[in-house]
Every structure is written in structure tokens, then in C-alpha cells.
Backbone as a chain_set.jsonl record, in Angstrom:
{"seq": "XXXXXXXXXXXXXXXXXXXXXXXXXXXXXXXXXXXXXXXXXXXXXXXXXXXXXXXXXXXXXXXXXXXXXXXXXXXXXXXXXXXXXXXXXXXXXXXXXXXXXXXXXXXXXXXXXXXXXXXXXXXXXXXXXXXXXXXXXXXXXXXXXXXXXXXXXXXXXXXXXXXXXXXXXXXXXXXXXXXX", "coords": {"N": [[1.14, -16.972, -13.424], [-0.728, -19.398, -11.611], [-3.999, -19.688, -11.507], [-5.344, -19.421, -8.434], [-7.03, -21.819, -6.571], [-8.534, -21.682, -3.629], [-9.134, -19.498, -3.251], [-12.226, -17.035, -3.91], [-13.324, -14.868, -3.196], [-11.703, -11.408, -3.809], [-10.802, -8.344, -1.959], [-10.249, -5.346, -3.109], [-8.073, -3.113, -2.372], [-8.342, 0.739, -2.813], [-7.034, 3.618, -3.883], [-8.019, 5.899, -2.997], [-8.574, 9.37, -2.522], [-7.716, 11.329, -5.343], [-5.796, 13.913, -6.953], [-5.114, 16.253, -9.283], [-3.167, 15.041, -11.866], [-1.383, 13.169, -10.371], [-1.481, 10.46, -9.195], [-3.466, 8.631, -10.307], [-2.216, 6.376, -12.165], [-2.504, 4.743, -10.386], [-5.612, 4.248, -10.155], [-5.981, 3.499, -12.742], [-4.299, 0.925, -12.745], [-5.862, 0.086, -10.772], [-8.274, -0.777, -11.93], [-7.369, -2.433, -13.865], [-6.738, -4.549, -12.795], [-9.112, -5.473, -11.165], [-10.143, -6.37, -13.619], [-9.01, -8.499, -14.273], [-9.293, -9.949, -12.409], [-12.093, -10.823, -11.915], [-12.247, -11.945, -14.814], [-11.281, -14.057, -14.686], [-12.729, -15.358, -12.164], [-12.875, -14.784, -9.882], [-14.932, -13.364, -7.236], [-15.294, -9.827, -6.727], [-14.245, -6.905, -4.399], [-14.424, -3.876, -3.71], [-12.633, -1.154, -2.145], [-12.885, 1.974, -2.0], [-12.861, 5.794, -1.52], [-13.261, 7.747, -3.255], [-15.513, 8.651, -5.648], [-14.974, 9.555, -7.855], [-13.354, 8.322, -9.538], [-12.357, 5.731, -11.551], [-12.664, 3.099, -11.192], [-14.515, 2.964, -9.59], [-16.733, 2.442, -11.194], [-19.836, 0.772, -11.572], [-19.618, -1.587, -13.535], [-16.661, -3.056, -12.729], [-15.82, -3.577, -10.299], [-18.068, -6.57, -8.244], [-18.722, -5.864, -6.084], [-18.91, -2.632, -5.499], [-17.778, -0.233, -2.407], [-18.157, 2.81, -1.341], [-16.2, 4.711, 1.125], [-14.821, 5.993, 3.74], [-11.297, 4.928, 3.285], [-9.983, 3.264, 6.14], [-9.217, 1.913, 8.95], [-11.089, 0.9, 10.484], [-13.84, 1.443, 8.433], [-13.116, -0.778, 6.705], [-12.95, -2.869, 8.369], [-15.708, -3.383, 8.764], [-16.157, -3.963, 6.385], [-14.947, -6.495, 5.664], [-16.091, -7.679, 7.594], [-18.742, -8.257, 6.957], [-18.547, -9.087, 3.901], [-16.924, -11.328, 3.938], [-14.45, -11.829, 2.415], [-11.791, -13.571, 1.079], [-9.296, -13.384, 0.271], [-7.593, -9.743, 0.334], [-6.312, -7.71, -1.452], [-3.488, -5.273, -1.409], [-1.808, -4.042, -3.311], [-2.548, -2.233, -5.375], [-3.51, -0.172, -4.685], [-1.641, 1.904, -3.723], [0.413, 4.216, -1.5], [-1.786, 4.601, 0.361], [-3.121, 2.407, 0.015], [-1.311, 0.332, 0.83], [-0.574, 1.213, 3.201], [-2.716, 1.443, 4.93], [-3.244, -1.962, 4.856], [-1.21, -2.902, 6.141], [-1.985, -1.871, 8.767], [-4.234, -3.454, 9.158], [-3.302, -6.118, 9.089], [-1.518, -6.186, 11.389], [-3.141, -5.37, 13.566], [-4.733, -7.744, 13.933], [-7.017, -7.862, 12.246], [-7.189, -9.249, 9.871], [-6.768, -11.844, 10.501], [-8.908, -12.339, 12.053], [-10.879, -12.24, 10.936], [-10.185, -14.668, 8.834], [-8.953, -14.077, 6.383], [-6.835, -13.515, 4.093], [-3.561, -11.954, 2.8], [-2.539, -10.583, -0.595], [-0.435, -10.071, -3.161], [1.385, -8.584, -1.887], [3.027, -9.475, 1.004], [2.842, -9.217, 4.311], [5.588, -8.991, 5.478], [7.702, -8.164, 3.286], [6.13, -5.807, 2.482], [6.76, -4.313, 4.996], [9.574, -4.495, 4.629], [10.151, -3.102, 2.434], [8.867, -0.957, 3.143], [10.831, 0.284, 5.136], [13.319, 2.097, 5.409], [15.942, 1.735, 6.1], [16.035, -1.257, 6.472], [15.316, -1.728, 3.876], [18.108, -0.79, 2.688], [19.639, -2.583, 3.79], [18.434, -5.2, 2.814], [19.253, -4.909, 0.181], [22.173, -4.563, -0.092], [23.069, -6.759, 0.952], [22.89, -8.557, -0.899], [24.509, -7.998, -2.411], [24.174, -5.471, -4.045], [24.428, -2.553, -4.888], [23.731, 0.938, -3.223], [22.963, 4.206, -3.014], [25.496, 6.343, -0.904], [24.164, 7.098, 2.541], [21.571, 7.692, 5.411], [19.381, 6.964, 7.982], [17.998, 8.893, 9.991], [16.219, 9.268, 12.997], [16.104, 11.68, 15.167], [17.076, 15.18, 15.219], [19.49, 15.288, 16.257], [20.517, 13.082, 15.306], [20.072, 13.409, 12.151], [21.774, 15.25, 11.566], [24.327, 14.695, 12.357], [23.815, 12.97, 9.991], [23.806, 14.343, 7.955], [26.595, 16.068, 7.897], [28.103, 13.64, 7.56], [27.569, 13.198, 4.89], [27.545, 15.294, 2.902], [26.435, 16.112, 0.696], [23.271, 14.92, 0.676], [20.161, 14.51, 0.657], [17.226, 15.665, 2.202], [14.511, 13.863, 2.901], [11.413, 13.621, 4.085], [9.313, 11.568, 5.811], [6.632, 12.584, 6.556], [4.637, 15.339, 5.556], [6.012, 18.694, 5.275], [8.039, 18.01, 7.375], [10.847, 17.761, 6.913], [13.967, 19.788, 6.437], [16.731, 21.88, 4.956], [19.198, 21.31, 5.285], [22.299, 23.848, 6.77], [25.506, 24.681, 5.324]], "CA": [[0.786, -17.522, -12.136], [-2.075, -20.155, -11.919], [-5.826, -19.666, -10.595], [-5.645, -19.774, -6.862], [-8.435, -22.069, -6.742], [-8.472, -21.401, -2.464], [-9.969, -18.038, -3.06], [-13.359, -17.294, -4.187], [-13.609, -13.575, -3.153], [-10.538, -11.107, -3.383], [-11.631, -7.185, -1.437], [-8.969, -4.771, -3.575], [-8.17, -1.257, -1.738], [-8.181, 1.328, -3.782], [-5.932, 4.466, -3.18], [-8.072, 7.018, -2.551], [-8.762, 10.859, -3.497], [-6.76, 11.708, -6.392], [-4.775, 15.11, -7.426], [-4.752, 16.351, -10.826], [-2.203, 14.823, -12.268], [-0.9, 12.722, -9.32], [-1.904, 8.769, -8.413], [-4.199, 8.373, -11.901], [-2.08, 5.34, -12.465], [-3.236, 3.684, -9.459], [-7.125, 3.747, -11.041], [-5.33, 2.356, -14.141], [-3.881, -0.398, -12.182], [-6.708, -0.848, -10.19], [-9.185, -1.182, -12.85], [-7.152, -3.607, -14.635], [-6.314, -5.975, -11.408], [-10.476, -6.094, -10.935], [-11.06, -6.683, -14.764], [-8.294, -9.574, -14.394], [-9.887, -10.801, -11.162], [-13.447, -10.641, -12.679], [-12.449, -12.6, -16.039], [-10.306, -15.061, -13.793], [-13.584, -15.703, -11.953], [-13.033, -14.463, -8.538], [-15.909, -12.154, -7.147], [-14.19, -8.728, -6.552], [-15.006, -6.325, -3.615], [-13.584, -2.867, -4.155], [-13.211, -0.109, -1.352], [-12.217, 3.079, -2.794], [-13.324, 6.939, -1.115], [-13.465, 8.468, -4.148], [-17.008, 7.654, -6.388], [-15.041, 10.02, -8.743], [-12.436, 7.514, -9.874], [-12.71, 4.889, -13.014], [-12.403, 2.215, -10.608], [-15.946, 2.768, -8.83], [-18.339, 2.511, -11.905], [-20.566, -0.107, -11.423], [-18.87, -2.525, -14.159], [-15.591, -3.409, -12.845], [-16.228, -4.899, -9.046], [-19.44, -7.352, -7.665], [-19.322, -4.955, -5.249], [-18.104, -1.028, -4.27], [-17.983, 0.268, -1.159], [-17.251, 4.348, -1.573], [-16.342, 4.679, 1.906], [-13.51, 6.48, 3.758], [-9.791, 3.97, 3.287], [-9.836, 3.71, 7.113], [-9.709, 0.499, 9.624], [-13.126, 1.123, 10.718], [-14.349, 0.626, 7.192], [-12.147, -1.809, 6.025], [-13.284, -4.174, 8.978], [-17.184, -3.56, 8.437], [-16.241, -4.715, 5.077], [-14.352, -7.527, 5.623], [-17.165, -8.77, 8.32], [-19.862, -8.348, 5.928], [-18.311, -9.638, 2.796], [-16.056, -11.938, 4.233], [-13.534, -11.891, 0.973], [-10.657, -14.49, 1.245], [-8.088, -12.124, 0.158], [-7.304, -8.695, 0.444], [-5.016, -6.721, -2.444], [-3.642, -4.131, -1.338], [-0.999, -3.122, -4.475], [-3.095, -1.86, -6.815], [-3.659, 1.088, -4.553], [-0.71, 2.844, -3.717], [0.63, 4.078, -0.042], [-3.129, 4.614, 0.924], [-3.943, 0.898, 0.376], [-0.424, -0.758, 1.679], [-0.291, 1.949, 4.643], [-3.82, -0.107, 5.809], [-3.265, -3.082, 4.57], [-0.435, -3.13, 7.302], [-2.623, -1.634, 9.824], [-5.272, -4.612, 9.656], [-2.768, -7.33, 9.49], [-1.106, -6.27, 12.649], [-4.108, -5.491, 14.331], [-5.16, -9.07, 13.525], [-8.122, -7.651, 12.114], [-7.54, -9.988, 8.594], [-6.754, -13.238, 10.982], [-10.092, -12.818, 12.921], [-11.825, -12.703, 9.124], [-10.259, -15.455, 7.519], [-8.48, -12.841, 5.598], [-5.331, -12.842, 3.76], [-2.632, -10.363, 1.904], [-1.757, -11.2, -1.629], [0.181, -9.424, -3.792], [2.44, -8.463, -1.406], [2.686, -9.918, 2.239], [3.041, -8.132, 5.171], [6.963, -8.708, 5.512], [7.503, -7.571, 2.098], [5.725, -3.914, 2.654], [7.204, -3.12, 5.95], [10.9, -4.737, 4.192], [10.043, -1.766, 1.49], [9.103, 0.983, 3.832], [11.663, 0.68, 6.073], [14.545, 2.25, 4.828], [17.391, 1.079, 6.544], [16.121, -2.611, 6.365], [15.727, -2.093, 2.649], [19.033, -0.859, 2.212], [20.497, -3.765, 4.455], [18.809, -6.435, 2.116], [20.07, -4.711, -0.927], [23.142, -4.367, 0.636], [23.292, -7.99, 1.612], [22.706, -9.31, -1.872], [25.557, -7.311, -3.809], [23.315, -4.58, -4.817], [24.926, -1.178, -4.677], [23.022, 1.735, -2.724], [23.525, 5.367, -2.295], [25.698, 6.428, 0.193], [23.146, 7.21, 2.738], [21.422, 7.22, 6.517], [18.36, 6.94, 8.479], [18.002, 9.689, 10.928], [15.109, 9.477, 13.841], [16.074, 12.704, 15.548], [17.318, 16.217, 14.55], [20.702, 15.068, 16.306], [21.094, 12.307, 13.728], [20.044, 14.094, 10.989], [22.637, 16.759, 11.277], [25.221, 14.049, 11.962], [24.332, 12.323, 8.346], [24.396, 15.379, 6.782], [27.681, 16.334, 8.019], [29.219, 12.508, 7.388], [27.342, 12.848, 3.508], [27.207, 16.727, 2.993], [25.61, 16.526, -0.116], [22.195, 14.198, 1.059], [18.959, 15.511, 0.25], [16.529, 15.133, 2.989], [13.225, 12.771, 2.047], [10.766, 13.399, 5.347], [7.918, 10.549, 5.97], [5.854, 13.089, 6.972], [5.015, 16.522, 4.666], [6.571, 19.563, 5.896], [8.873, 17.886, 8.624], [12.006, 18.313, 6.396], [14.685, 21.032, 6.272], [17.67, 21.821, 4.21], [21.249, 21.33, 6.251], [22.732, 24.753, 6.015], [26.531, 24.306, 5.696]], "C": [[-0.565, -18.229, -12.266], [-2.974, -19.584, -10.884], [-5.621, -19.911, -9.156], [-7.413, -20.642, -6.697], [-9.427, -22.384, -4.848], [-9.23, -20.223, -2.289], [-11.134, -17.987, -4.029], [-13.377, -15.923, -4.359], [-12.3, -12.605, -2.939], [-11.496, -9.255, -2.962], [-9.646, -6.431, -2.217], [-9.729, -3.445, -2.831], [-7.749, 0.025, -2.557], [-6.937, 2.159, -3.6], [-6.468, 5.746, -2.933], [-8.56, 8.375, -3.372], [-7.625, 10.778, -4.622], [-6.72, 13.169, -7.025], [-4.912, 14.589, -8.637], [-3.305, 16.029, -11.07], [-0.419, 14.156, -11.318], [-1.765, 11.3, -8.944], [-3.309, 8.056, -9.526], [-3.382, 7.062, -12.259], [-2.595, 4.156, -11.388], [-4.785, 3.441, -9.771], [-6.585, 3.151, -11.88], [-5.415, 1.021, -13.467], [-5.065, -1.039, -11.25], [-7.858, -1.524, -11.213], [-8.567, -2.169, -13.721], [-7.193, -4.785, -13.908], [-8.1, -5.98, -11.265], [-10.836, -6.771, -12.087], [-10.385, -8.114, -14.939], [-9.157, -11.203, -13.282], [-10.778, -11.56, -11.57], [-12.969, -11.81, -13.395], [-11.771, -13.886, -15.248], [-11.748, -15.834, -12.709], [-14.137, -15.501, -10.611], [-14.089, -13.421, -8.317], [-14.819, -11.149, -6.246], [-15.251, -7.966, -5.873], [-13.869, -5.012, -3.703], [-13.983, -1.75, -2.652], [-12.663, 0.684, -1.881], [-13.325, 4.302, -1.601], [-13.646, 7.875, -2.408], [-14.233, 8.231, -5.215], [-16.086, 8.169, -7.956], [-13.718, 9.101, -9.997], [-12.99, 6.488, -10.597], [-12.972, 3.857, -12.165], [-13.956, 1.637, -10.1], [-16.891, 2.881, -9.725], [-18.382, 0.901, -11.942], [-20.072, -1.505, -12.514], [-17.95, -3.194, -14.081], [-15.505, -4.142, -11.415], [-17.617, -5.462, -9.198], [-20.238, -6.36, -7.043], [-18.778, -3.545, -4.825], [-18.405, -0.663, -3.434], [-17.272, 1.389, -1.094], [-17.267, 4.672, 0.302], [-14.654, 5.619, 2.268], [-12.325, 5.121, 4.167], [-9.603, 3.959, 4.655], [-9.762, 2.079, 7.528], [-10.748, 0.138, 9.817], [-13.654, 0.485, 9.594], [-13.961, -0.218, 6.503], [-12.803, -3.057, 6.76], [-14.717, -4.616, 8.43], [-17.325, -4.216, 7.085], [-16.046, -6.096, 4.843], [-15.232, -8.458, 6.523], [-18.627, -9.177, 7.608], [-19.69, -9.561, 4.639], [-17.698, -11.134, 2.75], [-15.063, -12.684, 3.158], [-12.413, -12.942, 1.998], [-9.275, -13.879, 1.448], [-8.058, -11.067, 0.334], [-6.011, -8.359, -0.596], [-4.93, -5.346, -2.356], [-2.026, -3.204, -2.424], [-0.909, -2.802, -5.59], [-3.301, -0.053, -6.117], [-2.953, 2.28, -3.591], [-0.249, 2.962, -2.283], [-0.084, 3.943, 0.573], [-3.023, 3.184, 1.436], [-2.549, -0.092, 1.496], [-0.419, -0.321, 2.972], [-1.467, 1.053, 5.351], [-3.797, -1.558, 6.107], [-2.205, -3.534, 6.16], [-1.182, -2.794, 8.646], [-3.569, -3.212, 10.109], [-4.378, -6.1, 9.351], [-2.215, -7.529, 11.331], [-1.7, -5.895, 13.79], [-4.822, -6.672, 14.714], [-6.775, -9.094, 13.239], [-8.486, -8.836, 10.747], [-7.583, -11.367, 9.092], [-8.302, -13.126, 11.597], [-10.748, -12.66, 11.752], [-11.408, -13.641, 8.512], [-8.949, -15.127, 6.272], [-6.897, -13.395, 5.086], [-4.552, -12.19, 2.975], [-2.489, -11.288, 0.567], [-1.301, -10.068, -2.381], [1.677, -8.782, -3.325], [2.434, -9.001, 0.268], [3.532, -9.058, 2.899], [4.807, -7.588, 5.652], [7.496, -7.891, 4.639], [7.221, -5.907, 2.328], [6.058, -3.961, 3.59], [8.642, -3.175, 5.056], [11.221, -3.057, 3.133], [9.978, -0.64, 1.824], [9.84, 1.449, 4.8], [13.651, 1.359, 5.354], [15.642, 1.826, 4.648], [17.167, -0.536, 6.166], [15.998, -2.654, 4.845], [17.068, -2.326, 2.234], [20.016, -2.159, 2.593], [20.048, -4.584, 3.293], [19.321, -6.188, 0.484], [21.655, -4.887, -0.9], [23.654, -6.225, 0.394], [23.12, -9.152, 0.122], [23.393, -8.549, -2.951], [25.19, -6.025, -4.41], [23.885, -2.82, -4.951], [24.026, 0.094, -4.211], [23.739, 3.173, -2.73], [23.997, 5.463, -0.79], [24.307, 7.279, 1.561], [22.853, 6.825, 4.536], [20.377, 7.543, 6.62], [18.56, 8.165, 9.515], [16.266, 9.692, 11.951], [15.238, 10.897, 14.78], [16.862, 13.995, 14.774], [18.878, 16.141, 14.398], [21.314, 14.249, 15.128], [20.853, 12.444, 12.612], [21.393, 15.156, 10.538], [24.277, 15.512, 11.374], [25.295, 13.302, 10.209], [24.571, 13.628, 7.686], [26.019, 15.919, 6.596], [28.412, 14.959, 7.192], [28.722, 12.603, 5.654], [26.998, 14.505, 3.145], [26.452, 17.083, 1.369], [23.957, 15.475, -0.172], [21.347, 15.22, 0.726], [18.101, 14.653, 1.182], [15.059, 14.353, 2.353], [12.419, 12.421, 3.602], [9.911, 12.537, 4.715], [6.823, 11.548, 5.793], [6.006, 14.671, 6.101], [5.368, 17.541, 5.805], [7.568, 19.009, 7.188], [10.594, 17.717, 7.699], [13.09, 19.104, 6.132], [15.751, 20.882, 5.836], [18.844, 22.084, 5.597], [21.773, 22.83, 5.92], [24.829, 24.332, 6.571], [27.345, 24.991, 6.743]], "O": [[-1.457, -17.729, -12.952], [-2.729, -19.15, -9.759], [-5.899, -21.079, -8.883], [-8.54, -20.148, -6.715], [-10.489, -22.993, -4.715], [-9.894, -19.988, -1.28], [-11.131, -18.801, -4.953], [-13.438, -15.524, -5.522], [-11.683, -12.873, -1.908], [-12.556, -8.957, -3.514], [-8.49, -6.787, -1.988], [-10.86, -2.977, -2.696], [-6.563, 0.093, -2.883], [-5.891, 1.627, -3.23], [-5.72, 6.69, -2.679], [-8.85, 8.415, -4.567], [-6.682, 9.997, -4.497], [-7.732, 13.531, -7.626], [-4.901, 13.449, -9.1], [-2.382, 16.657, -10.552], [0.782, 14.4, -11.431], [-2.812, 11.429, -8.309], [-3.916, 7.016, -9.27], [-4.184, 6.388, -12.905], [-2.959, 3.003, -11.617], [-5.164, 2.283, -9.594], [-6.722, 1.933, -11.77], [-6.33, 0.205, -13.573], [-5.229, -2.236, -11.014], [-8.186, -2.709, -11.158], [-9.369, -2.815, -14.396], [-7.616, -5.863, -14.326], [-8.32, -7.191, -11.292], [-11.669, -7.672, -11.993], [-10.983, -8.938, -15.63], [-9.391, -12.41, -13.332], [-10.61, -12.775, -11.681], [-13.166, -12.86, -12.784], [-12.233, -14.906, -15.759], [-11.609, -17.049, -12.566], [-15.25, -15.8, -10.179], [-14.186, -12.558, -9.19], [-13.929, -11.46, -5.454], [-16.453, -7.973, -6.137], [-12.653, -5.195, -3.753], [-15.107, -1.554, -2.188], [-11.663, 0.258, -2.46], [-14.3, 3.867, -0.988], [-14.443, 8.798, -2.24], [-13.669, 7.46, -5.99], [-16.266, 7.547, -9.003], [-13.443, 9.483, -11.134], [-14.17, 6.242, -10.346], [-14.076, 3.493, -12.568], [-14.437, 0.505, -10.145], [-17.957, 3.368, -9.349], [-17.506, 0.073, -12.191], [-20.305, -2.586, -11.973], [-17.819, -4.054, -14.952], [-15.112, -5.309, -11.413], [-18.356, -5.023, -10.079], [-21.413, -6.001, -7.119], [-18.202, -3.447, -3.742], [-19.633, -0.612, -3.365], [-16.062, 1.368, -0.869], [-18.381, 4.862, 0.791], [-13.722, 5.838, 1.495], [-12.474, 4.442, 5.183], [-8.795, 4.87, 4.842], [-10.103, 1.166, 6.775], [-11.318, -0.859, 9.374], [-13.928, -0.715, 9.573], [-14.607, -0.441, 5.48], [-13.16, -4.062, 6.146], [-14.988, -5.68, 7.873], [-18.305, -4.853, 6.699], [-16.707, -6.796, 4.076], [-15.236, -9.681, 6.388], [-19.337, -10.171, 7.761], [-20.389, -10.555, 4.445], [-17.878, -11.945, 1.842], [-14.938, -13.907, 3.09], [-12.311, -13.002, 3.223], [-8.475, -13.875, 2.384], [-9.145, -11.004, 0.908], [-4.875, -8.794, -0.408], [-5.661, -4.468, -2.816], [-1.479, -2.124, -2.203], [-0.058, -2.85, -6.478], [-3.257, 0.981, -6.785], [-3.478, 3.203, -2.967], [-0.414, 1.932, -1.629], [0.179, 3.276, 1.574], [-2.901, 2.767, 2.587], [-2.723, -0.835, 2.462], [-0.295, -1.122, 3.899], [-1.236, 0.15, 6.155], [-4.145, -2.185, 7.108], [-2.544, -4.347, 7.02], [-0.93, -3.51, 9.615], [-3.498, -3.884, 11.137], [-5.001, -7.158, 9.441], [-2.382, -8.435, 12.148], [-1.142, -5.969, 14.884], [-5.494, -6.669, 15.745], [-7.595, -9.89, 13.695], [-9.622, -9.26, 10.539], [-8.24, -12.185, 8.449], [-8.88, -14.209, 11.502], [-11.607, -13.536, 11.845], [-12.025, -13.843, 7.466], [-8.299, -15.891, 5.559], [-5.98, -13.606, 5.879], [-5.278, -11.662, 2.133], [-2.35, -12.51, 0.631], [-1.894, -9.011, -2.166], [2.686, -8.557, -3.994], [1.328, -8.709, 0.723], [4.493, -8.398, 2.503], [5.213, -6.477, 5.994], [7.837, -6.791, 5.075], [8.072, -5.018, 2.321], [5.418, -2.942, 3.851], [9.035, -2.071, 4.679], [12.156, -2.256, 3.164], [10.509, 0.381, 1.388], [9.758, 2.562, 5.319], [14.724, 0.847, 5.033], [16.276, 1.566, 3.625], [18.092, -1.094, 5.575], [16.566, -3.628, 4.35], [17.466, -3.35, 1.679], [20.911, -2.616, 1.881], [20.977, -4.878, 2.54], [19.691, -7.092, -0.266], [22.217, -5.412, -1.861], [24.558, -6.626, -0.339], [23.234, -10.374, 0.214], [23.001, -8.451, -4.114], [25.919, -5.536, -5.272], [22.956, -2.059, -5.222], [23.345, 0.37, -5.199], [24.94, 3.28, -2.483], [23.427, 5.017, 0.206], [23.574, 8.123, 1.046], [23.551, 5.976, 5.089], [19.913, 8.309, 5.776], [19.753, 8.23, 9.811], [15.266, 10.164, 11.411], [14.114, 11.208, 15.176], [17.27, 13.735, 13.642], [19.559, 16.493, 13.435], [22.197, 14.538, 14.32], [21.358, 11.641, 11.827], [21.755, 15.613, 9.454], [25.154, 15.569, 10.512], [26.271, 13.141, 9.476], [25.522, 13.844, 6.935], [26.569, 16.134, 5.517], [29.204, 15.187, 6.277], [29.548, 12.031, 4.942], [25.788, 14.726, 3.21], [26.027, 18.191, 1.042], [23.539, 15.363, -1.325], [21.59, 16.413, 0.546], [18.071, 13.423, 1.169], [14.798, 14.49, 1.158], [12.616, 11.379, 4.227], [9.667, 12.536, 3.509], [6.058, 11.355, 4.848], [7.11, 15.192, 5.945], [5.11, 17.348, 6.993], [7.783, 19.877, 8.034], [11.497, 17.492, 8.505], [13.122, 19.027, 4.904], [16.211, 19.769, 6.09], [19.036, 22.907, 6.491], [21.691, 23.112, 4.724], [25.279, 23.919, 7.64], [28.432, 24.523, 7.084]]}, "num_chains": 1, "name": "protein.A"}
């Protein structure tokens, strides 16, 4: 892909605290996407919460900002710095879960601001289940049999119509096994 030569400043979001042995590739990936940025010539603005991560030593952005992954700090950043871009898929659900928050807040249009790496259609198209499976669906692709459920009622109906499904909550602990 060639030099965007439109952007000047890109602000990458990191992903956050990190678990032993849990989201360690997202520092990988982020520290390579700044060292790419960097040698590419763009000035790089990094927010990350965690100082303890490879990502935040002083060598690899212009600028870090150890701050909490939040809207709040995301804006103060983006009014300060006023970066061109925003990348938010170097840092995992943390960074896209925001990244969607301040597009549809129109917090990145009143900066200037825009998504790269993935645009905002794109990450909801991905986290929506059902609309994934539709455009897989819709382009030959073969899917598990499979349903969306928003209440307990339609949960218990997929399980019944697919009796061997394995539930996959959004949210931790809101899950439970079907008993037959």
C-alpha cells in the first residue's frame, strides 16, 4: 500500500492492561504498526493505560499518553494533538470497542479525524453477528448452523432448533448451558 501522503500524524490505540498470557500479541502488533509508521515518516501518537507494556517506552511513538482507553481521554488527545488518523487495529476489542464510540459520537468529525485500518462499517459488519453471518452467507461462504438470541426466550428457542450450540455471551458471566 503506498504512503498516504494526506496524513502527517496517525494517534494508534493501544489495547490496554494485559493478563499473563492473554493480549501480548496486541503489544507485538502495536509496536510494529508504530515502528512502520515512524520509518514511513508519519509522527505517531500512542494512547495505551498500561506504562507496563513494550509499546509505551519512550522509543517507539513522538508521543505516549498512559492514560485510561476511555472517550474522555481519547478526545483530550485528539484536541491537543490533532492527529489526522486514528488506528484502532493494532489494539484489540479495547481499541475498536472506542474507536466506534468516537466515530459515532462524532467526536473524530469535529477533530478532523479519521479511521484507518479498518472503517467504522467494517468493525460494527464484524461485531455484529448476524450481519456477519448474512454477508458471509451472501457471498457463498458456508457458516455454522447458528442464531442470534437477544432474550432468554430466543435463546432457548435456538438451542432447541440447534441442540448442540454452545453459547458465546458478549458480556462475561451472562451465559448458561441449555439443559436438555
Amino acid at each position: 500500500m503506498p504512503r498516504r501522503k494526506d496524513l502527517k500524524s496517525i494517534l494508534l490505540l493501544g489495547s490496554g492492561p494485559i493478563v499473563i498470557g492473554q493480549a501480548c500479541e496486541f503489544d507485538y502488533s502495536g509496536v510494529q504498526a508504530l515502528k512502520a509508521l515512524r520509518e514511513e515518516g508519519y509522527r505517531t501518537i500512542l494512547l495505551n493505560s498500561n506504562p507496563a507494556t513494550i509499546m509505551t517506552d519512550a522509543e517507539w511513538a513522538d508521543r505516549t499518553y498512559i492514560e485510561p482507553i476511555t472517550v474522555e481521554a481519547a478526545e483530550r488527545i485528539l484536541a491537543v494533538e490533532r492527529p489526522d488518523a486514528v488506528l484502532p487495529t493494532m489494539g484489540g476489542q479495547t481499541a475498536l470497542n472506542l474507536a466506534v464510540q468516537l466515530a459515532k459520537q462524532g467526536i473524530l468529525a469535529r477533530y478532523g479525524c479519521q479511521l484507518i485500518g479498518a472503517q467504522l462499517d467494517a468493525i460494527e459488519k464484524a461485531e455484529d453477528r448476524q450481519r456477519f453471518k448474512d454477508c458471509m452467507t451472501a457471498i457463498g461462504i458456508d457458516v455454522p448452523r447458528s442464531g442470534v438470541g437477544h432474550s432468554l426466550d430466543d435463546v432457548m428457542r435456538i438451542g432447541l432448533e440447534h441442540p448442540a450450540a454452545q453459547l458465546h455471551p458478549r458480556r462475561p458471566g451472562r451465559g448458561h448451558r441449555l439443559q436438555p
